[in-house]
N, C-alpha and C positions, 0 to 999 in steps of 0.2 A: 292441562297440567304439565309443567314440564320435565322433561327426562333425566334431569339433573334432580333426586331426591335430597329436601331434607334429611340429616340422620338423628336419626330415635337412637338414644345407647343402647335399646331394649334390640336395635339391628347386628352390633356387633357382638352378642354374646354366644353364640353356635362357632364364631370364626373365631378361628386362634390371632393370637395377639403379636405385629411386630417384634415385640421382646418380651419375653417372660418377666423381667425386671419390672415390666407398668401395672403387672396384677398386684392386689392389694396381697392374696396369698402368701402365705412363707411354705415355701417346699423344699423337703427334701428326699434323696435320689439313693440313700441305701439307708437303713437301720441302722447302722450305727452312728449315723451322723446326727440323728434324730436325739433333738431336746424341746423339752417344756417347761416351763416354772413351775406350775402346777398338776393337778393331775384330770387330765383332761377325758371330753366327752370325746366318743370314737364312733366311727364307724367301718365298715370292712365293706369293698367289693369291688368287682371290676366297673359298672356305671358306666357302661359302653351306652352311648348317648345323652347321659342324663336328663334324662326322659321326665314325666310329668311323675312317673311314682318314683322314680329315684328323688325328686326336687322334696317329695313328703316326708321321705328318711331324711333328709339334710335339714328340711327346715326344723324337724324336731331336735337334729342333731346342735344345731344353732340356738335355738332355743333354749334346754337340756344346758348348755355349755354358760349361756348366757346365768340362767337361773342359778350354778353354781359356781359364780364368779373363775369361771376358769374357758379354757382356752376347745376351739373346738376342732377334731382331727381327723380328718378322709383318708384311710389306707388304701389304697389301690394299688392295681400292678401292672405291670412294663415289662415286658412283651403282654399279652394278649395270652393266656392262659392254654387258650388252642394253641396256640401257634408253637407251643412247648410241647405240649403232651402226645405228638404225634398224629394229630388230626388237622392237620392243617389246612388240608384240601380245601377249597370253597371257602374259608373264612373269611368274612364281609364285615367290616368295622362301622357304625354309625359317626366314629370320631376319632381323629389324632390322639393323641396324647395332648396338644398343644389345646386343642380345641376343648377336650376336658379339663383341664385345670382352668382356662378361662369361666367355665361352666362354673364349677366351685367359688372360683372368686366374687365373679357375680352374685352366687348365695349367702355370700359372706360367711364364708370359711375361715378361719384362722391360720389351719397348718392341713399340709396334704402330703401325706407319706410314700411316696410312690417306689414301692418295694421291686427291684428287680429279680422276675420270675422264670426261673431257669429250672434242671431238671432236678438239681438237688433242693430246691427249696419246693418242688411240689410233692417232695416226698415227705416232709414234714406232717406229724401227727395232729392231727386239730387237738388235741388236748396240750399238747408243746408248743403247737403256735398262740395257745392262748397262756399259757404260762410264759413262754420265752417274748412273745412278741408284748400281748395285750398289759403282762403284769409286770413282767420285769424290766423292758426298754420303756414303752409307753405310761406306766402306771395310770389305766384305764381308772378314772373313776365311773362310767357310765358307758355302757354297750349298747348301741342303737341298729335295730337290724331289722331287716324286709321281712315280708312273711313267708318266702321260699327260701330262706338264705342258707346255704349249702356252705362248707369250707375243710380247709382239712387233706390232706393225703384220702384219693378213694371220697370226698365229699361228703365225710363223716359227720361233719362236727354241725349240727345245730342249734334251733335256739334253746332247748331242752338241758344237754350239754353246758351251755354259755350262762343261767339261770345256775346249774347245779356248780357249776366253779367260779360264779360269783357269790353264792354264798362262804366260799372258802375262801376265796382271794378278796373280800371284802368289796365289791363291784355293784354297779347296778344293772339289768338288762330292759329292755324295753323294747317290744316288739310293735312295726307300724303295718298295719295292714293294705291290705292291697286294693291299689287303684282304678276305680273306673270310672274313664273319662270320654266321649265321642262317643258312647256307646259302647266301649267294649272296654275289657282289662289291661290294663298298659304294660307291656313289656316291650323290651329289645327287640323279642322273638316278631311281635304282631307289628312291631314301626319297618324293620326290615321286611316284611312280606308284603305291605302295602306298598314302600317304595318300590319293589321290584317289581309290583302290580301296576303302577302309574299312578296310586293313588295319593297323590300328595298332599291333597287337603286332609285325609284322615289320618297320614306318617306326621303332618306338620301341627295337626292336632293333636297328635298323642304324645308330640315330642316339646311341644313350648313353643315350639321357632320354627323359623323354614331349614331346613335338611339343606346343609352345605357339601361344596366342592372347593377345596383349597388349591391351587396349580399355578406354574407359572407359566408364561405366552410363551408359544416357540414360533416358529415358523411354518406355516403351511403352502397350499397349493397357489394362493390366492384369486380362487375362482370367485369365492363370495364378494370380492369387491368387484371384480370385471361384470358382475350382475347386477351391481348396486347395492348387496346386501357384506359387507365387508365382517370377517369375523376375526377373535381371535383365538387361535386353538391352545387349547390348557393341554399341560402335561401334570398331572396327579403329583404331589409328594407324600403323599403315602396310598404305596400301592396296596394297600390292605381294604382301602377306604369301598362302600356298597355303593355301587354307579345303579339308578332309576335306569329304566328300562329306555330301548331307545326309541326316540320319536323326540319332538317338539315340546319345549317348557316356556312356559311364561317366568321371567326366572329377575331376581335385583343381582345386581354386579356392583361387588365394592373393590376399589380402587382407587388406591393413592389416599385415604380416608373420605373418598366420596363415593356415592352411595349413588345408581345408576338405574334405568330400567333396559330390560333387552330380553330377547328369545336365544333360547340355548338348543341346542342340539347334540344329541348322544346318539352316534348311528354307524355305519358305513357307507352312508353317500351313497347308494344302490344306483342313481341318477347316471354317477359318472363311475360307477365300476371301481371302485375303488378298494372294496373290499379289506377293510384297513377300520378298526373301532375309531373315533374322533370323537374328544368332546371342544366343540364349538361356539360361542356366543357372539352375538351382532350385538353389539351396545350402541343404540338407540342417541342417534345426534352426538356421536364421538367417533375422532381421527385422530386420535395423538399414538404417537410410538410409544407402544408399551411393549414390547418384545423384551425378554426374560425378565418382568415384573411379575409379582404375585397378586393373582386375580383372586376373589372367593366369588363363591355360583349362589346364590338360595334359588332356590326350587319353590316356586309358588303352585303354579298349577302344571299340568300334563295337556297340552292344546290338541295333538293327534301324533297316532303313529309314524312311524318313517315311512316314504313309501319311494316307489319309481318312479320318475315320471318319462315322457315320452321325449323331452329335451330341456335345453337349459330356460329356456321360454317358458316353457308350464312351470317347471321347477317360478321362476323369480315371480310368476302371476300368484303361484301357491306360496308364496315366502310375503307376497305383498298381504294376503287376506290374513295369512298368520300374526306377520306383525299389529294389524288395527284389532284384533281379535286380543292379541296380547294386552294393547293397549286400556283397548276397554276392561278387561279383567282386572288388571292393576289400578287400572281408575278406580275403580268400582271397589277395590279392596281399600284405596286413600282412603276413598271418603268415607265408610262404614268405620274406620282405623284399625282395619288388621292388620296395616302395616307401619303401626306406630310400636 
């Protein structure tokens, strides 16, 4: 098989897109900019990942929109809702901003609201945000919302609330129940705990896709070429984004719009003291200079932990069994077409 992939579009929908201009999407980036011709279906949330139960609320949201000839609408918000309210510590993101709205597109969304979330706007009453936002900017015909769905100053407002003020404001509400997919119930919560786990097939499961790294090449040590294994070191653009634990990934690299196989590494190099986090990938039969392009990472599998080794010689003996180990893994996912 060679290391140059085919690409499935079904590849680049996790990765944010060149230019926001090539999404079918129409977004807009405050409230008041926000117009519709008609009166559209809605939905409210942050959809950090858009995960397999987030993809259940959108497609009815889609659908819903469809069936009454009108327009369908993703509010979400910018910043990261933590990252406002003074807990910011530890906050781990499954996705950009860019990488979501991709998300949406690909669902066939019409319009995506993406409300900037600051500290006066989290003070807002869930009952004022559904009067000021849902019925007087927006004119919700139809409220579509998850089965935990929380909102509101203090995360008041649910779907109880949204039922009892569409009978006033003349709306519909529809609640979509909750997901279980892999074995277990899909959230944020559980896809970020397996990635942190190594468990990638069950994050990538629960998520639709393989679980991305967006960044672009800087410049490193370059030891991994003087060993035969040449990498190129990512720098994150957005530091909020959840790094997999460190150790060895079987992992596609897209680049330049071509789609690539190769082993990544997330670690500190313990080998040679380095002491320094890095995330690295060897792309598999490629040497072109790509130094400050943007690389995206997917995460297939977790091959093994980081470890020590005793020199650079065991190290490239242990880089050589990785790589056909890698190999085979991704083979094995073409051909069954997990990676279509």
């Amino acid at each position: 098989m060679p290391d140059e992939l085919p690409v499935s579009p079904a590849l680049f929908t996790s990765a944010a897109p060149n230019n926001l201009n090539q999404l079918s999407v129409r977004i807009y980036h405050s409230i008041e900019e926000f117009e519709s011709p008609c009166r559209p279906a809605v939905t409210v949330g942050v959809f950090d990942g858009v995960h397999r139960g987030h993809w259940g609320i959108i497609e009815r949201l889609v659908c819903s929109a469809r069936e009454k000839n009108c327009e369908s609408v993703v509010i979400t918000f910018n910043p990261h809702p933590r990252l406002v309210l003074g807990n910011a510590e530890g906050v781990r993101l499954l996705q950009s901003l860019d990488e979501k709205l991709a998300r949406f597109s690909e669902a066939g969304v019409d319009v995506v609201l993406v409300i900037p979330f600051d500290a006066s706007f989290a003070n807002i009453d869930s009952s004022d945000f559904i009067r000021k936002v849902l019925v007087d900017i927006v004119r919700a015909s139809k409220v579509i919302t998850g089965h935990d769905h929380m909102f509101g100053h203090g995360r008041q407002g649910d779907f109880a609330l949204l039922e009892e003020m569409g009978r006033t404001y003349n709306f519909e509400v529809e609640q979509v129940t909750a997901i279980e997919h892999c074995g277990r119930m899909v959230s944020s919560s559980a896809i970020r705990n397996a990635i942190i786990e190594g468990n990638l097939e069950m994050a990538n499961c629960m998520l639709g896709y393989q679980y991305t790294l967006t960044g672009k090449v800087v410049r490193g040590n370059q030891l991994g070429k003087l060993i035969g294994f040449p990498t190129a070191n990512i720098e994150l653009l957005d530091k909020y984004k959840l790094l997999p634990s460190n150790g060895v990934y079987a992992s596609l690299v897209l680049q330049g719009g071509v789609l690539y196989r190769g082993m990544s590494n997330i670690g500190t190099r313990p080998t040679i003291d380095a002491n320094k986090l890095t995330i690295e990938v060897n792309i598999f039969d490629f040497d072109d200079d790509i130094y400050n392009e943007t690389l995206v990472l997917k995460f297939v599998h977790r091959i093994r932990d980081e470890k020590k080794f005793g020199g650079l010689e065991q190290l490239k003996e242990q880089l050589s069994l990785d790589k056909e180990r890698v190999k085979y893994l991704l083979d094995k996912d073409y051909q069954y077409g997990n990676l279509k």
